[in-house]
N, C-alpha and C positions, 0 to 999 in steps of 0.2 A: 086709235085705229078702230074702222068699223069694225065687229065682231059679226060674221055671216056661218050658215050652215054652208057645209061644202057645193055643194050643186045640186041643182032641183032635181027632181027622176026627170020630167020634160027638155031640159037644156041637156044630161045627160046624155036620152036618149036621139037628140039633134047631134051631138057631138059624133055620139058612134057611127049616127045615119051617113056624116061627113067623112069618118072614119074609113067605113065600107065603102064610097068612091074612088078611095085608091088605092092601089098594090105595091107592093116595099115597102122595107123598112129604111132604105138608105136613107143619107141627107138631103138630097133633094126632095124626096117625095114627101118625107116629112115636114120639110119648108111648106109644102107647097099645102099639104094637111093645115096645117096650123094657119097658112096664110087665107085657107079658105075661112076655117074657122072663124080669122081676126076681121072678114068680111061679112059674115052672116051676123056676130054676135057685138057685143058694145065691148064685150070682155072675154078673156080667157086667159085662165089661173095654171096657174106651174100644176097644180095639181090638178085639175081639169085636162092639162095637155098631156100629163104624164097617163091618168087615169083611163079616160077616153077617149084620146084621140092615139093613143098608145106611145107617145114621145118620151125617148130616156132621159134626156137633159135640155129643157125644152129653153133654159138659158143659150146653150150653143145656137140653136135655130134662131131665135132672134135678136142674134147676133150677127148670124149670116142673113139674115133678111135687112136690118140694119144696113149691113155693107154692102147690100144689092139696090139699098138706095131708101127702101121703108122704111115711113118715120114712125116707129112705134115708142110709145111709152111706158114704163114700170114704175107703179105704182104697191103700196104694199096693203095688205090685209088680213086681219084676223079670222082664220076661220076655223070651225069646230069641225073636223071626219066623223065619220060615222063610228068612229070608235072612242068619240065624245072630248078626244085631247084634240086643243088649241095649237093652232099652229098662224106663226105667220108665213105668211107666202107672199111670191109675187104675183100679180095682175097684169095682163099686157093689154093696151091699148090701141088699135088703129088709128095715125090720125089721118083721114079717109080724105082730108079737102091735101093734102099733103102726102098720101101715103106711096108714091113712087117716083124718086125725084128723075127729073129730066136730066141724062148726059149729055 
């Protein structure tokens, strides 16, 4: 596993900017958070979405993104917090030539 620092201050402060575009906290809006997210960025980290995009269990969201047809991918990764302990986490992936299947 790669070993990465948590998130740069610039992708951070991208995250919040996306953040700040919507209001609620339900499950929809948080889908729709993170879907923006997995749009702008190549990635985004369980602890990225938890952190700043403010999502409690960012597993359940793309999992109902999943079942709204998004084909996202989890992949895992080593990364170091700011409070210097290793953690592995997940990565989620868009894959963007596939990412909303046709009913």
């Amino acid at each position: 596993m790669q070993k990465n620092k948590a998130t740069s201050p610039e992708k951070s402060a991208a995250l919040e900017a996306i953040r700040a575009q919507f209001t609620g906290t339900d499950g929809a809006t948080q889908r729709a958070v993170l879907l923006e997210a997995l749009e702008v960025f190549p990635s985004v980290s369980t602890y990225e979405a938890r952190r700043e995009l403010d999502i409690y269990y960012p597993p359940a969201r793309i999992k109902e993104l999943r079942d709204e047809g998004y084909q996202i991918e989890t992949y895992r990764q080593l990364v170091t917090t700011e409070a210097g302990v290793d953690h592995s986490i997940g990565v989620y992936v868009l894959n963007k030539r596939g990412a909303h299947a046709q009913a």
